[in-house]
C-alpha positions in Angstrom: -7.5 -0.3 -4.5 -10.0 2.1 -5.5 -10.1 5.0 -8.1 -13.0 7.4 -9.5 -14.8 8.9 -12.4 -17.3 10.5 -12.8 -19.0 7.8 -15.2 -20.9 5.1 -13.7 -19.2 2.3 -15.0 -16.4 3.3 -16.9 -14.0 1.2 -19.3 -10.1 1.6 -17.1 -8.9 -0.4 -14.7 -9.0 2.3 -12.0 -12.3 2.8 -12.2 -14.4 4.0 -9.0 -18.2 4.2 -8.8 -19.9 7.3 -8.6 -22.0 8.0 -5.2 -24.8 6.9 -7.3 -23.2 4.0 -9.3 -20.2 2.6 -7.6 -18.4 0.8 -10.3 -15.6 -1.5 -10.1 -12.4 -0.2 -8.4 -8.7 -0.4 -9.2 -5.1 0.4 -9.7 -1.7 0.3 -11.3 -0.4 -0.9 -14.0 2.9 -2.0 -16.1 5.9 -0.5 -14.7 8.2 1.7 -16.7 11.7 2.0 -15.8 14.0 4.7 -16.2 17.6 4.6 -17.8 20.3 3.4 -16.0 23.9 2.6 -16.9 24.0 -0.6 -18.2 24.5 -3.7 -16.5 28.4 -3.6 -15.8 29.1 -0.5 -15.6 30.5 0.2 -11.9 28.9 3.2 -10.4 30.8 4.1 -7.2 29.1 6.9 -6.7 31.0 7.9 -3.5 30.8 4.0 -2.3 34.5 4.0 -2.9 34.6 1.8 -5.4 34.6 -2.2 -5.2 36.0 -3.3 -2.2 39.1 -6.0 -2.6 38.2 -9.2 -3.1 34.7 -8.6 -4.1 32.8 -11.8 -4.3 32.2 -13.9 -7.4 29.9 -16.7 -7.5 26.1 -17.5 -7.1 23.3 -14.6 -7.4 19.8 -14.6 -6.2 17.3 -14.9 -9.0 16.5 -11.3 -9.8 12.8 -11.4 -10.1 9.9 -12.9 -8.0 9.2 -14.9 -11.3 5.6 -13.4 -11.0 4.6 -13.1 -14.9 1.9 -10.8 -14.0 5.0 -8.2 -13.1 7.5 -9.5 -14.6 11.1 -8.9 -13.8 9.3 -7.6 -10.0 11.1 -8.4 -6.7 13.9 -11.0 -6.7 15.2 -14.2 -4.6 17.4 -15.5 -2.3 16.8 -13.6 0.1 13.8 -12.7 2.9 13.6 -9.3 4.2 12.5 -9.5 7.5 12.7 -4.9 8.0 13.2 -1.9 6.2 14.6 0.7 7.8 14.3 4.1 6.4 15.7 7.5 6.8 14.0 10.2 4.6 14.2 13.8 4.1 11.9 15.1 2.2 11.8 18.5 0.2 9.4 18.9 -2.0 10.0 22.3 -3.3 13.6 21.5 -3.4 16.4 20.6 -5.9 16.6 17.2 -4.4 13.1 16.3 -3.4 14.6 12.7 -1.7 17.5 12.0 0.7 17.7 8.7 2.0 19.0 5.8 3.8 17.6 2.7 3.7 18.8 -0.3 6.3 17.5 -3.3 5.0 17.3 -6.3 7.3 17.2 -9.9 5.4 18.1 -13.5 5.8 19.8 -15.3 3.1 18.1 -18.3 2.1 20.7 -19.4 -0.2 24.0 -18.9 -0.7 25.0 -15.3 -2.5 27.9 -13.9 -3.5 25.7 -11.2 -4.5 22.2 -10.5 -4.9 19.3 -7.8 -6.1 17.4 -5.2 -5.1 14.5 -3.3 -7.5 15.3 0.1 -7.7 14.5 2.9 -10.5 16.3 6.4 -11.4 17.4 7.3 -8.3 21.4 7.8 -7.3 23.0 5.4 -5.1 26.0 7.2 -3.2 27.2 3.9 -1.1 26.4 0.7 -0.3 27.7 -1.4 2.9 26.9 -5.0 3.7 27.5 -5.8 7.5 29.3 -2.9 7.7 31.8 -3.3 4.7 31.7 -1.7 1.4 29.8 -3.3 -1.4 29.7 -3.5 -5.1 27.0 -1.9 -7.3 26.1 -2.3 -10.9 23.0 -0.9 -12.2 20.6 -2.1 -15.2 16.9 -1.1 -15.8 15.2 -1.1 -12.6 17.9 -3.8 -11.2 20.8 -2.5 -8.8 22.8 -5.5 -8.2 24.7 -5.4 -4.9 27.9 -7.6 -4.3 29.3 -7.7 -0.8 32.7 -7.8 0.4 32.4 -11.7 1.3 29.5 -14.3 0.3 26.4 -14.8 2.5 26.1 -18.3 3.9 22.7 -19.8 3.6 20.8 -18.6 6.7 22.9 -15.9 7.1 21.3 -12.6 8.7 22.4 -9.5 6.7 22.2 -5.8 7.1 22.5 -3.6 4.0 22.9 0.1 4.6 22.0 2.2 1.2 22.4 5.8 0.7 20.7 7.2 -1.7 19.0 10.4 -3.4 17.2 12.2 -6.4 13.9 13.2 -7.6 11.4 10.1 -7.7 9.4 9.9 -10.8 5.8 8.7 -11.3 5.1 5.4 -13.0 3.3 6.3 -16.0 0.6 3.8 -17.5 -1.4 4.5 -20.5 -4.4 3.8 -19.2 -3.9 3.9 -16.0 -2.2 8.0 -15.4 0.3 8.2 -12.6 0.9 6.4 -9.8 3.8 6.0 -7.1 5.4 9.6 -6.1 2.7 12.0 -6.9 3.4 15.7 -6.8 0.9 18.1 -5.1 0.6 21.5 -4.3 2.4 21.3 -0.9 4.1 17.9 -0.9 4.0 14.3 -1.8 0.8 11.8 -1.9 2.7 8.4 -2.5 0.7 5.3 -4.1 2.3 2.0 -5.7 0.5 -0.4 -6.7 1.7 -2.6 -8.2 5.4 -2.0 -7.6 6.2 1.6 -7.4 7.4 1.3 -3.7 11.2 1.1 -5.9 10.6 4.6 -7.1 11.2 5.8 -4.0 13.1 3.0 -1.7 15.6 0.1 -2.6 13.3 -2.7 -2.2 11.9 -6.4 -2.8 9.2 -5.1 -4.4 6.7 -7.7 -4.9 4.2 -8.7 -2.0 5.4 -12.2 -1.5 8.2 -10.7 0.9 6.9 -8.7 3.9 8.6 -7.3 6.3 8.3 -4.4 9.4 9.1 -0.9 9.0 10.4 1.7 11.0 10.0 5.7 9.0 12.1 8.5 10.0 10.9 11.4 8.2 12.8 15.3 8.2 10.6 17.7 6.1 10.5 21.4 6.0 8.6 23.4 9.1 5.1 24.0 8.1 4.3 20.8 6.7 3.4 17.5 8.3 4.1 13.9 7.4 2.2 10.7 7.5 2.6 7.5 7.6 1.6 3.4 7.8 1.4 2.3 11.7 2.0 4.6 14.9 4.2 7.9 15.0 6.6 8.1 18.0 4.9 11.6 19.0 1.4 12.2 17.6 1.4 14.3 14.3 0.9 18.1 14.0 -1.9 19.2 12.3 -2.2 22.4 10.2 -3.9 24.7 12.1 -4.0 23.2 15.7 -2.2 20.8 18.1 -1.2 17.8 18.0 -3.2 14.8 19.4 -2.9 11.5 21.4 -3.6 8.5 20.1 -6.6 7.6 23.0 -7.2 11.4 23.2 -10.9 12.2 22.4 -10.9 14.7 19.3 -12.0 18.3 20.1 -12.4 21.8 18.7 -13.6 22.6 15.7 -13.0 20.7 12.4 -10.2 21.3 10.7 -8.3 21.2 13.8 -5.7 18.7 15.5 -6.7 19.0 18.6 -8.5 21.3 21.3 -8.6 21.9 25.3 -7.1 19.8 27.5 -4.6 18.2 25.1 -0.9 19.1 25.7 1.2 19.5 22.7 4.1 17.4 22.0 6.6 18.9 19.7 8.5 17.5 17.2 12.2 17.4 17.0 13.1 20.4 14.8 16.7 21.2 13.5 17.8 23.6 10.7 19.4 22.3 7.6 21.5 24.5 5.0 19.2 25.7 2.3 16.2 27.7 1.1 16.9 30.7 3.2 14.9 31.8 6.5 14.3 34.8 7.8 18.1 35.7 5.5 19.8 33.1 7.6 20.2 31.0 4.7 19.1 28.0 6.8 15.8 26.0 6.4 14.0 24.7 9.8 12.6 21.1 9.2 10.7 18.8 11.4 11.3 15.0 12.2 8.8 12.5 12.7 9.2 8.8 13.4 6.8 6.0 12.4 6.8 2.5 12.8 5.0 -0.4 11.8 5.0 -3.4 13.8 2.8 -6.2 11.5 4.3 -7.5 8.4 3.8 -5.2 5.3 3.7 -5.6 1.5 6.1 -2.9 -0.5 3.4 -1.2 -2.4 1.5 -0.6 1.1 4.2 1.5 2.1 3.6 5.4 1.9 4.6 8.8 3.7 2.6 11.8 2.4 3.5 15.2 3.2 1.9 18.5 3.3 -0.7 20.4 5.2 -3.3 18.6 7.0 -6.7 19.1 9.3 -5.5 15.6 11.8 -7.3 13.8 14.3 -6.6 11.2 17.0 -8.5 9.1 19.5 -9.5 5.4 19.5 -12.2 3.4 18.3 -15.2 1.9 20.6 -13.0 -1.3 21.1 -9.8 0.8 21.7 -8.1 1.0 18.3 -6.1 4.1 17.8 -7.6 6.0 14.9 -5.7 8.6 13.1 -7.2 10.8 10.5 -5.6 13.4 8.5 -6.9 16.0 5.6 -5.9 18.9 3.1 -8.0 21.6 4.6 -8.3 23.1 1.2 -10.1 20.1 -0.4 -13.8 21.3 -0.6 -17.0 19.5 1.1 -14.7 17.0 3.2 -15.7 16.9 6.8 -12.3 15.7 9.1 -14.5 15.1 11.8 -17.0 13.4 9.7 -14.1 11.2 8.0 -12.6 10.4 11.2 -15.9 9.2 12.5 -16.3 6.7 9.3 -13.4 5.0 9.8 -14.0 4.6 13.3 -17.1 2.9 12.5 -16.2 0.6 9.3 -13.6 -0.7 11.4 -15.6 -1.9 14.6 -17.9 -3.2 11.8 -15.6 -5.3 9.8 -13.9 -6.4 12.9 -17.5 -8.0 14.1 -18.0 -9.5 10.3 -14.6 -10.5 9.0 -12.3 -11.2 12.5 -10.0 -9.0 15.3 -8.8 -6.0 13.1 -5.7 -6.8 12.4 -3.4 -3.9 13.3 -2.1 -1.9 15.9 -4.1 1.6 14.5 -6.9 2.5 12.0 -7.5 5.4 10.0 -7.3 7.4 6.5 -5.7 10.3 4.7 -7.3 12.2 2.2 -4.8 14.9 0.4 -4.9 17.3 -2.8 -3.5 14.8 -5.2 -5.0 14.8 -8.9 -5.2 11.7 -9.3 -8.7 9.4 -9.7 -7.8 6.4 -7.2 -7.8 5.5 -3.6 -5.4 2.5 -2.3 -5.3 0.5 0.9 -2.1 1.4 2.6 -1.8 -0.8 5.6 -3.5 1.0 8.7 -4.2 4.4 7.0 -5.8 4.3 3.3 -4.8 6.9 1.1 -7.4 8.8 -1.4 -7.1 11.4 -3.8 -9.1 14.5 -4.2 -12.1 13.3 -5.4 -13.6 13.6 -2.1 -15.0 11.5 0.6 -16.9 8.5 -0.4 -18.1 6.0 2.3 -18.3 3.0 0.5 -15.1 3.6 -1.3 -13.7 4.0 2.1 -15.4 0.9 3.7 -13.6 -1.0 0.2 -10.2 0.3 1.6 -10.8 -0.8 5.2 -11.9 -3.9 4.0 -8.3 -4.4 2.7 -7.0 -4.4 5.9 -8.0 -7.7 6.6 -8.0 -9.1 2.6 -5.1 -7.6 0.7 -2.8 -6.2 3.8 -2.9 -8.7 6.2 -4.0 -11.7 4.3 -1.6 -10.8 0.9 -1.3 -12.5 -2.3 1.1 -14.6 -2.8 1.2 -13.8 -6.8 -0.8 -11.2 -9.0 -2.8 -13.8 -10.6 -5.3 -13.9 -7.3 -5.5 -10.1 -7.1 -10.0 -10.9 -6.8 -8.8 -12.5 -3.4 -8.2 -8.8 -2.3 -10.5 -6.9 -5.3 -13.2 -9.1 -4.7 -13.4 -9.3 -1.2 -13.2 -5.6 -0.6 -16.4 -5.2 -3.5 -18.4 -7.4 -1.1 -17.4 -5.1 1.9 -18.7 -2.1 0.0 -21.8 -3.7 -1.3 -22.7 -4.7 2.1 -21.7 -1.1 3.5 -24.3 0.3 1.2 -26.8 -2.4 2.3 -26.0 -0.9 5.6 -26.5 2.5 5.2 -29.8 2.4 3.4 -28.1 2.2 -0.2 -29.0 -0.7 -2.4 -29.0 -4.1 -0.7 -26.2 -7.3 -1.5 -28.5 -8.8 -3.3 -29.2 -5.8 -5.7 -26.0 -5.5 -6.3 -25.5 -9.0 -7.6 -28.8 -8.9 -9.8 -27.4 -6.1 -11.8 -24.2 -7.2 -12.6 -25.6 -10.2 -13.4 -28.0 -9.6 -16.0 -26.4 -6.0 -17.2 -23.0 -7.9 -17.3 -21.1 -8.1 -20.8 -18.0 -9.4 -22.0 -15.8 -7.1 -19.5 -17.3 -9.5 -16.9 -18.0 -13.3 -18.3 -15.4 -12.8 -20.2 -12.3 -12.9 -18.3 -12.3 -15.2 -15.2 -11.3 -13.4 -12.2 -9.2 -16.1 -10.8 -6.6 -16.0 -13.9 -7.9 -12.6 -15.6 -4.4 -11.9 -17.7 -1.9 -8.8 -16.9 -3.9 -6.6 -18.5 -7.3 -7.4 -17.2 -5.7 -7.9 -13.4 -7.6 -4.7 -12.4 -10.2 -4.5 -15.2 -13.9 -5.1 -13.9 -14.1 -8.9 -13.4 -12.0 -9.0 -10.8 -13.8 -6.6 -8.7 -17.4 -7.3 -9.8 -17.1 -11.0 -10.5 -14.7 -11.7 -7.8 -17.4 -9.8 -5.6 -20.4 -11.9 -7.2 -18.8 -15.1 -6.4 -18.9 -14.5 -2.7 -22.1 -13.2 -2.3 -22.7 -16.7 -4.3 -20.6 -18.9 -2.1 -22.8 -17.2 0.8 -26.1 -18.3 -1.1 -24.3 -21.4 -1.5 -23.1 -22.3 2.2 -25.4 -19.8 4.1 -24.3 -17.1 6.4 -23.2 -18.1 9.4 -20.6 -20.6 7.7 -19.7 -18.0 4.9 -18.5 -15.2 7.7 -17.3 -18.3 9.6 -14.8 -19.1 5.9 -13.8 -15.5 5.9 -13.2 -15.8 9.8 -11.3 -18.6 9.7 -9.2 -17.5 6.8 -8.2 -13.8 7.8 -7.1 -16.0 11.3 -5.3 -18.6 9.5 -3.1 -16.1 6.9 -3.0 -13.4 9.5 -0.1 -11.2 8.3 1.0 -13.9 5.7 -0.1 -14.5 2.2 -2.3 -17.1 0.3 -3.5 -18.0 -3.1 -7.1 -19.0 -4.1 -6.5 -22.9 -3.7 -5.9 -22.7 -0.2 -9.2 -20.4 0.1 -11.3 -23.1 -1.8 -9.6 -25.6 0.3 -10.8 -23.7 3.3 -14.1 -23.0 2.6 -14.7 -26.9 1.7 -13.3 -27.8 4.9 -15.2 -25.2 6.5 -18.6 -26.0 4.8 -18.4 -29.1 4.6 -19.3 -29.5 0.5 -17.2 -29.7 -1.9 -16.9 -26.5 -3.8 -14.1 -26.9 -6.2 -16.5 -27.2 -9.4 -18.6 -24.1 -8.2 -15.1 -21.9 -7.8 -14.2 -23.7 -11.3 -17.6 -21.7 -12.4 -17.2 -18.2 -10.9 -13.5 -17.3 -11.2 -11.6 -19.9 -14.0 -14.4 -20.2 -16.9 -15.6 -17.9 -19.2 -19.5 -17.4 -20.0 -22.0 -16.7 -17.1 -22.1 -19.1 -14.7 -25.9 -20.5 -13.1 -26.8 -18.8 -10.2 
């Protein structure tokens, strides 16, 4: 996660660093929840009410236990796909219709179980095809099924649902999750705002596959994580093929020699057009075929420049932009992420997904974050190294996850290093220089709170990104670099598409290295004070 200001190193946790002074990145904060009836209260909302014979008996725990977020995700169950159904209207009454098929194993016994859910309306719920219960507390909706779930049991849950998402709100932190702008929806959540907008497990210890079906009104365009089933329209041009090589001018979607593929378009009743009192809208379908944490999920919608081809080693690349945003280059965006990703994919291992890319939209807000495949960034223009942070994610944070909050620097820290060492690249200050500075212009922010158990409120404060970052570039003085970029190898091969906590990365790099470097992690990420060099 990334964010910007225009200070150098300012105080928040979503701090960014200026072209000049790239200071530490970040994100999200506490959640809020909205009101909801109180726990016990049936709300049938058109599911017809409890179905006979509703199940009584053992319940999943309702959170992850995480105490970084508490009362986040819940248990007794492993999603293995979320299937969702959106249309989206942002000008509308009801900015959110959806339906959400959720895919999970039981892996205990439930009579009934959770999901994390906030201020939206639940119309019906069916489990396996049969009505099911609902009750609603906080940010809780507790669904009971017609008959228990046997331990390994596969389960489909069908949700329908609608309303008007609401931004989390953080103090410090401004808005994050369903962000307004002025022609759509830029959608951010970490930590856990993927519930604002989806019925979910929402904590990162329980990835699973996604498949986006997206309806929004004629005109505008909507992106996703993974692949689209027919390449996206573009504001202003044709669509492209993943493969295709990108021409025309900027700002386009595509150029000579690529056919057009249109999208599925139907009419829905509505704001009127042309005094037919219909509204034509556009369908697009994404899927996403790896493993992916909650608060990577996003769909942004509105008007955007897009390109499409592939990488030197054959990655589909898709690139989208708000043409109004000033002094951002599509071309020259497209061509950056092209190039950060062959690069990582030397240093850190294969990339790790099926396409690479970037969106940069209108939104007013002062953070990037690394959704999985396409990294979202607000309107504070295009920054290379911030973007070579938010690839670097791909492989630490989205396909290597975290396990619990507590090890956020195992994603923060890792994705410093990768911009540090993209600056290095591009003729900015070196690895090394980076390091220096922190270290001897470092205060309390930084020695202070150890990176590898900062606190909730420091988990995106400046340790964990500069500190976290420091510690690598001082394993790799430690343990040289060929075996350092042979630990980061071996790890983004080993937790490919899984998760893993900063134990099993110490017990890597000792196994790896061949030293025993359990009092040097002690040093950089558990103790306060400056640790020797």
């Amino acid at each position: 996660m990334a964010g910007y200001s225009p200070s150098p190193r300012p105080r928040g946790s979503r701090a960014v660093r200026g072209a000049a002074g790239l200071a530490a990145l970040a994100v999200a904060g506490s959640l809020t929840a909205a009101c909801q009836p109180p726990l016990g209260d049936d709300d049938p909302g058109g599911s017809g009410g409890p179905p006979k014979g509703a199940a009584t008996g053992p319940a999943g725990p309702t959170t992850a236990g995480d105490d970084y977020v508490p009362g986040d995700g819940n248990g007794g169950y492993d999603v293995q796909h979320y299937g969702l159904k959106l249309t989206i209207t942002p000008d509308g009454p009801t900015q959110l219709d959806g339906t959400a098929t959720i895919t999970a194993t039981a892996t205990e016994r439930l009579a009934r179980f959770n999901l994390d859910l906030t201020g939206l309306d639940v119309a019906s719920i069916k489990v396996d095809g049969a009505a099911a219960r609902q009750q609603r507390a906080g940010k809780e909706l507790e669904v009971t099924p017609a008959q228990p779930l046997k331990k390994g049991t596969k389960f489909t849950t069908v949700i329908k649902y609608s309303g008007n998402p609401e931004p989390v709100s953080d103090p410090v932190l401004g808005r994050y999750g369903w962000i307004r702008t002025s022609d759509g929806v830029f959608i951010a959540c970490q930590p856990s705002g993927a519930h604002t907008w989806f019925p979910s497990n929402d904590h990162p210890s329980d990835k699973a596959t996604f498949d986006f079906e997206i309806t929004v009104p004629q005109g505008l365009t909507a992106i996703a994580n993974g692949e689209p089933e027919t390449p996206p329209e573009g504001t202003g041009g044709t669509p492209t093929l993943p493969g295709t090589p990108p021409t025309g001018g900027p700002g386009t979607g595509g150029g000579p020699g690529v056919e057009p593929v249109a999208q599925h378009r139907h009419t829905l009743p509505g704001a009127t057009l042309a005094g037919r009192g219909k509204r034509a809208m556009t369908t697009s379908k994404w899927r996403v075929k790896n493993p992916m944490a909650t608060y990577l999920a996003t769909v942004d919608v509105g008007r955007f420049g897009v390109r499409s081809s592939k990488t030197a080693s054959g990655i589909p690349n898709i690139t989208a932009v708000d043409p109004t945003l000033p002094g951002v280059d599509l071309d020259q965006f497209h061509k950056l992420n092209a190039d950060i990703t062959e690069e990582w994919s030397r240093l850190f291992g294969p990339y790790p997904f099926s396409s690479t890319g970037g969106l940069i939209d209108n939104a007013d807000v002062g953070f990037a974050l690394e959704t999985q495949t396409r990294p979202v960034y607000g309107a504070f223009g295009l920054q290379p190294t911030i973007v070579a942070h938010e690839l670097a994610h791909q492989w630490f944070g989205d396909s290597v996850s975290l396990t619990r909050w507590q090890d956020i620097w195992l994603n923060e820290g890792f994705a410093t290093y990768a911009e540090w060492l993209w600056d290095e690249k591009t003729g900015g200050e070196t690895v090394q220089r980076h390091f220096d500075e922190a270290y001897e212009v470092g205060g309390r922010e930084l020695w202070d709170v150890p990176p590898g158990n900062p606190g909730r409120k420091q988990m995106f404060g400046r340790s964990v990104y500069d500190r976290g970052g420091m510690t690598l570039v001082a394993l790799r003085g430690r343990v040289g670099e060929d075996v350092f970029y042979k630990i980061l190898q071996e790890w983004t091969k080993e937790r490919a598409h899984s998760s893993g906590t900063t134990e099993q990365f110490v017990a890597l790099a000792n196994k790896v290295s061949g030293k025993k470097l359990d009092a040097f992690f002690d040093d950089w990420l558990y103790q306060k004070g400056r640790p020797a060099k």
